[in-house]
N, C-alpha and C positions, 0 to 999 in steps of 0.2 A: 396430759402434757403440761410440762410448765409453763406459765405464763413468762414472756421475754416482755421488758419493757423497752418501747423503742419508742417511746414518745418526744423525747426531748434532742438525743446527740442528732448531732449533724453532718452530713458526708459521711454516713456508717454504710459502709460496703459488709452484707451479709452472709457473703460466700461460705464462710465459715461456719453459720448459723447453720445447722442441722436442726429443722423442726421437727420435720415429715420424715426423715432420714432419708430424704431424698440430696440434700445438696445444694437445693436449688437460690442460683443468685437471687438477690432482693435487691431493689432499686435505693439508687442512694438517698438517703435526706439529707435537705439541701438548706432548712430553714431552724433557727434557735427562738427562744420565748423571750430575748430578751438580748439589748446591746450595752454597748459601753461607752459615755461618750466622758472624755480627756477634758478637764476643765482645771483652770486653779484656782491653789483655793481661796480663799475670802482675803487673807490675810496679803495678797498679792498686793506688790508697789513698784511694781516694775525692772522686778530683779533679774526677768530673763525675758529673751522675745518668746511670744506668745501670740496665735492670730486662729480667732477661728470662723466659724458659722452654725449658725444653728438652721435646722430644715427639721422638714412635714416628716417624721418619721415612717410614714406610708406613701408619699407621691416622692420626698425630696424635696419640694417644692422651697426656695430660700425664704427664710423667714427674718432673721437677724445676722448683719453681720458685724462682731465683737460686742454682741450684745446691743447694738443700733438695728432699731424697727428697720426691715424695705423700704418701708415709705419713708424714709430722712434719708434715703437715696437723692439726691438732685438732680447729678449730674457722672454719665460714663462716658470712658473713651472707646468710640467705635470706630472700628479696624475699616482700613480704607475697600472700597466694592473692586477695584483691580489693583492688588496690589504689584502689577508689574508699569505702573502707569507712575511716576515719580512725580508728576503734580498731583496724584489723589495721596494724600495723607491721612486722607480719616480727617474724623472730628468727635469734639469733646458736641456730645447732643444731652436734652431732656432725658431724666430717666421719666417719665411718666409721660413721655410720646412715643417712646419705645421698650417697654416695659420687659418682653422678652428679650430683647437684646440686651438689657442691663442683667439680667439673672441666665444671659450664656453667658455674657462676661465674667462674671462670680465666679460660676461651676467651670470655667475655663483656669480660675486662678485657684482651684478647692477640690479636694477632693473628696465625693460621696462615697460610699462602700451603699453595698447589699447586703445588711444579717438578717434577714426574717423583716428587718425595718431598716430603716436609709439611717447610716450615722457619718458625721462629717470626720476629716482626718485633719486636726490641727497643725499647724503647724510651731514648732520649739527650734530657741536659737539657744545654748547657754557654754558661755567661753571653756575651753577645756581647763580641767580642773577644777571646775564648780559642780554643786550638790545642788539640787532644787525635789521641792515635793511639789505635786499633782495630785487632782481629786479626780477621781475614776466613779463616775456614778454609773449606776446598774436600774436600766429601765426597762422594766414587764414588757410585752408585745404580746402578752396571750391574758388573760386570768388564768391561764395553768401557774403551778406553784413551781418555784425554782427547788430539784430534788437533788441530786448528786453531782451537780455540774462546780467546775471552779475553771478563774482562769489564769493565764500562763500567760508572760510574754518572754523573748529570748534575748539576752544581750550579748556582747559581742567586744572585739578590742577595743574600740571608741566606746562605749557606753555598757555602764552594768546599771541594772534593776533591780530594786527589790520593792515587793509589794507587804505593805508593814503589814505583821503578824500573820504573813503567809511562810510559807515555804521556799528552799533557796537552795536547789543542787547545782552545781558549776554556773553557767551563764543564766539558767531557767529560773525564773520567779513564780512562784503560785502559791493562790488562795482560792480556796474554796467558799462556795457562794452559801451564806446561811441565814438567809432572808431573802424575802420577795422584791427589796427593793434597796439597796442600802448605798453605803457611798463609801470607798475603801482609797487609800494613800499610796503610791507609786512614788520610789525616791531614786531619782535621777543622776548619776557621776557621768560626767564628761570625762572619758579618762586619758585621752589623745584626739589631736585636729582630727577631725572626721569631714568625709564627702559629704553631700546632702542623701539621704538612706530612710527609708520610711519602717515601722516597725508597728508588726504585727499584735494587738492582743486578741487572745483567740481561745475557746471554747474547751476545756479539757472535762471528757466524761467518758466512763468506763466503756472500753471496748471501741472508742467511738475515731473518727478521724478527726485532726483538730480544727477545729472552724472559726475562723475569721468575727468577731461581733465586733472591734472595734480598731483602733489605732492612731497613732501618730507619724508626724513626719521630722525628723530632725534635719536643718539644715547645718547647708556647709560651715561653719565655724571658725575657719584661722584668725587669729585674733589683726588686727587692723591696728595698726598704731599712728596715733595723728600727736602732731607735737605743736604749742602755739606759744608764743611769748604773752606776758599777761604787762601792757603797760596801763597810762595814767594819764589822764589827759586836763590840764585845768591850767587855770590864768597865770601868767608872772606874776601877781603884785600878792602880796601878802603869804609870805613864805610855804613854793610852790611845793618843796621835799617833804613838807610837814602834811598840806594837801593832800598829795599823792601817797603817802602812808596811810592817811585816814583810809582812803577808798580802798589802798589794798589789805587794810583792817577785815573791814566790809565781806571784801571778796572771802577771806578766809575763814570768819565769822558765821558765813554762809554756809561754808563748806559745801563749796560750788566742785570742786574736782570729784569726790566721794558723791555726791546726786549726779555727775555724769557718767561715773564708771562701774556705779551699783546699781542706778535705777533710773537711767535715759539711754546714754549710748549706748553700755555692754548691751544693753538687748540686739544692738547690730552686730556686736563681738568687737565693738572699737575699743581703745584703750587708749584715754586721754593722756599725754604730759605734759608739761608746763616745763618751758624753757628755762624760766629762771626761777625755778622751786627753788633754789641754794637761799635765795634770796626772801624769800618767803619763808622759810623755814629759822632764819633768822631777823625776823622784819624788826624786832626792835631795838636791834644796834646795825642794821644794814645800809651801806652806801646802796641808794636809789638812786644817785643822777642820772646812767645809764636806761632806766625805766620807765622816764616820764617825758610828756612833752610837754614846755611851758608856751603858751601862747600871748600875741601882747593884744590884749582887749581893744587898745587904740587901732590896731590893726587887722584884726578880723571885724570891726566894728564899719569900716572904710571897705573891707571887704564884701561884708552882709553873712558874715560867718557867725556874727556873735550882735546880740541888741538886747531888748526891753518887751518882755511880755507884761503891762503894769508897770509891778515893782518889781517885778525876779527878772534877773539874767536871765538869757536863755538861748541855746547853739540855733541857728536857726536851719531847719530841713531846706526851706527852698529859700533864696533871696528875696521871695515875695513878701514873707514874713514879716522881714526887718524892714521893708519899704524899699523892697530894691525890685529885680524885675521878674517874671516868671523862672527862672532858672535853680535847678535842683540844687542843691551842695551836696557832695561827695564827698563828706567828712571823713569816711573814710582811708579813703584814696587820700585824700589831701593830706591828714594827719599822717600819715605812714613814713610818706616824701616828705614831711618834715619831721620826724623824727631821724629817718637815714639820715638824714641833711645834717642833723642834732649829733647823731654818731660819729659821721665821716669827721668831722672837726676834732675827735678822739680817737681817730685814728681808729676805727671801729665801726662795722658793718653786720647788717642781720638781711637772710631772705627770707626768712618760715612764713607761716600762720601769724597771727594777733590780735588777740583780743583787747580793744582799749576802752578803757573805762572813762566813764568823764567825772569832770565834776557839777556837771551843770543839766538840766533837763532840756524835754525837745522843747520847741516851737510848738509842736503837735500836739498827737498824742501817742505817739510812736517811744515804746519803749528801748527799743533796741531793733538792731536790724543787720543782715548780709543778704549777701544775693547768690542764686541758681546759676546766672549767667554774666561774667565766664564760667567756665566748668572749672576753672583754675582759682577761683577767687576763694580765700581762705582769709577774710578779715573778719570779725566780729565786731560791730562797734555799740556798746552799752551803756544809756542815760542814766543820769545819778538816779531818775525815780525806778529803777528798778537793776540795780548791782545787786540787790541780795534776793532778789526773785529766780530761784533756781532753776526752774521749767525754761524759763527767758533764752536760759543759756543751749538748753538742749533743743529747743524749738529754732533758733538760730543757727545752731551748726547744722541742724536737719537740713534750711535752705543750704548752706554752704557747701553740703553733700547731697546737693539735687533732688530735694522733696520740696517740691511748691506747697501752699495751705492743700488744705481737705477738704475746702469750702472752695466755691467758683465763683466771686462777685467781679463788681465793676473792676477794680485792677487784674484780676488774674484773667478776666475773659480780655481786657487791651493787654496784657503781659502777653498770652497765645496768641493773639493777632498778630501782634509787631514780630514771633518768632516763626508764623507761617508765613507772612509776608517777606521775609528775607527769604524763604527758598522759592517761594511759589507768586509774590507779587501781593500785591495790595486788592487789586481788581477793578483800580483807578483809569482812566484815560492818561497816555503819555501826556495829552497836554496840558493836564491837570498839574500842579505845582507842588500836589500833596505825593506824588505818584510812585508808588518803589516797584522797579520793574522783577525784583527778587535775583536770588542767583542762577538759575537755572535761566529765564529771560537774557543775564547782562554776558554768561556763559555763550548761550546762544546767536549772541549779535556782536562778539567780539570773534570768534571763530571763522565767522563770516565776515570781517571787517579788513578791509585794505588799511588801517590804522598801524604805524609803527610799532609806537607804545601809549600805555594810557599810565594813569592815575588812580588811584584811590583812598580813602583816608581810614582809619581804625579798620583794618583789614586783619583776618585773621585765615594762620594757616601752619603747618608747620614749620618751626623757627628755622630748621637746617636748609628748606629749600628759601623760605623770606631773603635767610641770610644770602645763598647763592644768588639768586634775582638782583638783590640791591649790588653787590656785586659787579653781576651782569651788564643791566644799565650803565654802570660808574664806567666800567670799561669801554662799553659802546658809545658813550659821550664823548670819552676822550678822546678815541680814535677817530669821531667825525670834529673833536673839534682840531687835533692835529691832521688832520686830509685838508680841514678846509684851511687850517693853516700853510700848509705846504702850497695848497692852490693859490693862496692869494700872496705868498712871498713871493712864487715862480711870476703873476703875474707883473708882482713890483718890478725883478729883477729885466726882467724880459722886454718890458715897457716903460724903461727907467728915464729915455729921454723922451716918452711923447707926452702930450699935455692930457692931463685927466679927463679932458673932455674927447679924448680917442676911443673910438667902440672898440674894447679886446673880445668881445662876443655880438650876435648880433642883438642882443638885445642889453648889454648892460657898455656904457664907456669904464674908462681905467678908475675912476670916481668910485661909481657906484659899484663894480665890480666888488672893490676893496671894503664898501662899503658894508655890503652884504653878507662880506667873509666876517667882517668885522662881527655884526651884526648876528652871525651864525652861532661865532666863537663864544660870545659874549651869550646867549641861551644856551649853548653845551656848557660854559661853566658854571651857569646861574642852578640849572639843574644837578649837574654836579653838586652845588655845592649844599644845595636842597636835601637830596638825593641822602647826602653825610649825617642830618638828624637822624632819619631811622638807621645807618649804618651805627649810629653812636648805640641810641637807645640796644637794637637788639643786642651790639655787642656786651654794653656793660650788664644788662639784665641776665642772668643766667639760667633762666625757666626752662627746660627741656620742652620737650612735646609740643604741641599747640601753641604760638603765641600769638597775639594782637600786638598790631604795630599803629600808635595814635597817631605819629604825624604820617603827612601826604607822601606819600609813595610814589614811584614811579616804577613800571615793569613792562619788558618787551613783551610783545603780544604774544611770544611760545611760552614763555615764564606765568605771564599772564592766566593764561588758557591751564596749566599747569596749579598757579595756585586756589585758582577757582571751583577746580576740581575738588581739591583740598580742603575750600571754606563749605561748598556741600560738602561733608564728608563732617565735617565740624559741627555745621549747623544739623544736620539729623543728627546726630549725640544729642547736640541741646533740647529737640523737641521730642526723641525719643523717652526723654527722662519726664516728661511733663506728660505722655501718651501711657507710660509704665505706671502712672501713680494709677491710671484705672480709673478710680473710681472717688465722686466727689458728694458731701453731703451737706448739709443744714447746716450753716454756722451753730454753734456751743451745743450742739445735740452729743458730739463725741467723747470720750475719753481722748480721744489721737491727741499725739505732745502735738501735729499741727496744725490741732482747732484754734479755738481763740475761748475755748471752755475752762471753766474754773477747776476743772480737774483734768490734769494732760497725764497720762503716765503708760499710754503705749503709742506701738507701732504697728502697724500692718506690714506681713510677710514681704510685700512689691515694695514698702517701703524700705524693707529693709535690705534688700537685693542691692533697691537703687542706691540706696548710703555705701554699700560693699563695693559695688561697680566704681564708686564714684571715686572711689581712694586711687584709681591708677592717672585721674586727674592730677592729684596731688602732688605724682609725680614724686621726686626724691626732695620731701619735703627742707632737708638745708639749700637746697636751692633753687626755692621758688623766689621771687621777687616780685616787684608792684604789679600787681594784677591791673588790665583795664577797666576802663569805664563801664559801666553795663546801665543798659536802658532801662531797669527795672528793677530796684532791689525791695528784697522782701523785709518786712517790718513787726516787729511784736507792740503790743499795747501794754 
């Protein structure tokens, strides 16, 4: 009889096989000698997303992930113990006090396959329309020799394969395997937006059924388009247009847009532009005044915006700096409203994105910086010492699109405190001074409250009910302060000839009566007229979705109760994005653009989710406007 060789295919159903001439089925195999695990190759700089893991090719067990040891693991987000309990949130804990909870969390975000050995399934981002190559390495599982096997992967509308100097019938790619160990080239077309769709490479051997040894997963892809005006930020005195061209020299010098849209952001699938490229593309006969803001030094000097490190100028981050008091500056915020301010006097207005440049360095040692929180905040503000530091740029719009650092120190663990604290409280005694009773507590005690209406200050929620509330209020003012008008004319009219000191009630005479209406009238229009700030602000701001309103508010307690609902609703988005990043490690150990490492040039798959999610933030970017205050912004060196 002849010898059948069945030693290698896998899932080979034998029915067919007539040994004996009996017929008889044979059990399938079910394992190969040998997997395939997705990597790129050397020459990689971050031209496409890219996220994987490396494991024990026999247990699985996580060994690296994007090539970072386990052990520069720090710190995971672990999932709340009841999640129908709205004060358990989870918490960001040790990874080395709970070591298997940090490697469920991995294999919860990755996926293992089974081929004979555990291989991981990467994950790829890459904009439609783009080519990219992949190294496909081939590793033994046996000492048997690799004999007649090759393998196949199948491509599809969104995506064609070919595997170089293999083979290529319609969608199918193959190459046959002629070494025991070798490393073969997989090239990649995005050829239309595609879903997120995971794709098979798998085992092809004569007579055999096809088996699974490796694969990828591509995600979802529509390209994201973020748009930012790029101005110029530096002194009046010593011709400011001439300033402000040098730095945008600088920026193009850099060639900061091409490092965001070839080798930072496209890996999210974002797609930078610049408001006023016209401008840039002709910067050396271009009117700038429209692009810059001039500051007078005397006056942010008075302010504590601008002083003396030594000899060098310098913007200062906190007033403490310049010798003023503990208080942050918000140069960003601040510069924007006056730049509008700069506009409106030309008859000319902007809401987008902005990136502004300075001409002068930190106080610190903060290179540049935006913040996570608002979710709406699209400003970028960037120190002369690093305008042509091109990672700078993409490590900054990362925060801007809700990816906190990768590391967990002293600011990012009080950055998550101050955002669990707004839902869930501090854990303070009320009569403590320090005390945030969170939202769900101020929720809870206003529901229950015989209180009218209350107060509050930088409230956020959405703009369309803010706007109805303020409204509301304005109206219900009025109407008690005309009732109590009407009360207290009737009284004039009615008791016109008795002397003031006559009781028109049994507790107030014709005096005090009047006096009180007065009295009433006079707090209905005082609030009223309080009331009209944030009626101004929301109006002239035109930010859809979400807003923050900075000055003090006033809301009936159904409105109330209403918009409260709505600030939880807000605040898990914000903390949900900071629980989504998962997983936090060793300062400068990463490649991540959101280390603080001397080589930044990827992203992890969650982060990149969270940058995609983050664009409906954005909202319809020509009309976002001055984003709020935020308690925390993030900073590059």
């Amino acid at each position: 009889m002849k010898n059948i060789d069945i030693r290698y295919p896998a899932d080979i159903g034998i029915a067919d096989i007539d040994v004996h001439k009996t017929n008889k089925k044979k059990a399938f195999i079910t394992s190969a000698n040998y997997y395939v695990k997705v990597r790129t190759k050397s020459t990689y700089n971050g031209e496409f997303g890219f996220d994987w893991i490396d494991v024990d090719p026999s247990s699985g067990d996580i060994q690296k992930i994007q090539d970072i040891s386990f052990s520069d693991l720090k710190y995971f987000y672990k999932k709340p113990a009841n999640i129908n309990n709205p004060r358990d949130l989870g918490n960001i804990v040790e990874a080395g006090t709970d070591p298997t909870g940090a490697k469920n969390v991995i294999k919860e975000n990755y996926k293992i396959i089974e081929s004979g050995k555990k291989v991981d399934i990467p994950w790829i981002l890459i904009k439609p329309g783009e080519s990219i190559e992949l190294s496909l390495e081939i590793n033994l599982t046996t000492t048997a020799a690799i004999t007649s096997e090759a393998i196949s992967i199948m491509g599809d509308e969104f995506y064609d394969f070919e595997i170089i100097s293999g083979t290529k019938s319609g969608n199918k790619t193959e190459k046959s395997l002629t070494a025991d160990k070798e490393i073969l080239t997989l090239k990649v077309k995005c050829l239309k937006e595609s879903p997120e769709k995971e794709y098979n490479i798998v085992q092809e051997s004569p007579g055999s059924v096809p088996f699974t040894v490796g694969g990828f997963k591509m995600m979802e892809n529509k390209i994201q388009k973020i748009k930012f005006r790029v101005i110029a930020l530096v002194s009046s005195d010593s011709s400011p247009a001439t300033k402000a061209k040098d730095i945008f020299q600088k920026f193009v010098k850099a060639d900061i847009m091409k490092y965001l849209n070839t080798n930072s952001l496209n890996q999210a699938g974002y797609e930078v532009e610049i408001d006023n490229q016209a401008m840039f593309d002709s910067l050396a006969t271009a009117t700038i005044d429209d692009y810059y803001y001039a500051f007078d030094k005397t006056d942010w000097t008075n302010k504590k915006y601008f002083g003396k490190k030594g000899t060098d100028d310098i913007l200062a981050e906190n007033k403490k700096d310049v010798g003023g008091p503990d208080e942050s500056n918000d140069l960003d915020n601040i510069v924007y409203k006056e730049y509008l301010k700069k506009l409106k006097t030309n008859k000319l207005d902007y809401n987008g994105g902005i990136i502004i440049l300075s001409e002068y360095p930190s106080s610190g040692t903060t290179g540049a910086f935006s913040r996570t929180s608002p979710l709406n905040h699209y400003k970028l503000f960037v120190y002369s010492t690093n305008l042509e530091h091109v990672s700078t740029y993409a490590h900054e719009i990362g925060h801007m699109l809700g990816l906190p650092h990768l590391f967990y120190l002293t600011l990012e663990k009080d950055s998550y405190e101050i955002d669990r604290a707004r839902i869930i409280g501090n854990g303070l005694p009320e009569t403590n001074s320090k005390y945030i009773p969170g939202v769900l507590k101020r929720l809870q005690d206003v529901e229950s409250s015989s209180v009218d209406y209350f107060a509050d200050i930088s409230f956020t929620a959405e703009k369309a009910t803010l706007s109805k509330a303020i409204d509301n209020f304005i109206k219900y003012q009025q109407k008690h302060h005309d009732d109590t008008k009407k009360l207290r004319d009737d009284v004039i009219l009615k008791f016109k000839a008795f002397p003031d000191s006559y009781k028109v009630t049994p507790q107030y005479t014709k005096a005090e009566y009047i006096a009180l209406c007065n009295k009433i009238m006079k707090e209905c229009q005082d609030l009223i007229t309080e009331e009209k700030k944030p009626k101004e602000e929301i109006t002239v701001k035109s930010i859809p979705g979400y807003f923050t309103l900075e000055p003090k508010c006033y809301f009936l307690k159904k409105d109330y109760i209403i918009l409260l609902k709505q600030k939880y609703e807000y605040l898990k988005l914000v903390i949900k994005q900071v629980h989504d990043n998962n997983l936090m490690f060793e300062q400068y150990k990463t490649q991540n653009l959101m280390d603080y490492s001397t080589t930044r040039i990827r992203f992890l798959h969650n982060q990149i989710k969270i940058m995609r999610d983050d664009l409906k933030n954005y909202q319809d970017v020509e009309k976002l406007s001055i984003a709020p205050k935020a308690p925390v912004k993030k900073k590059s060196k």
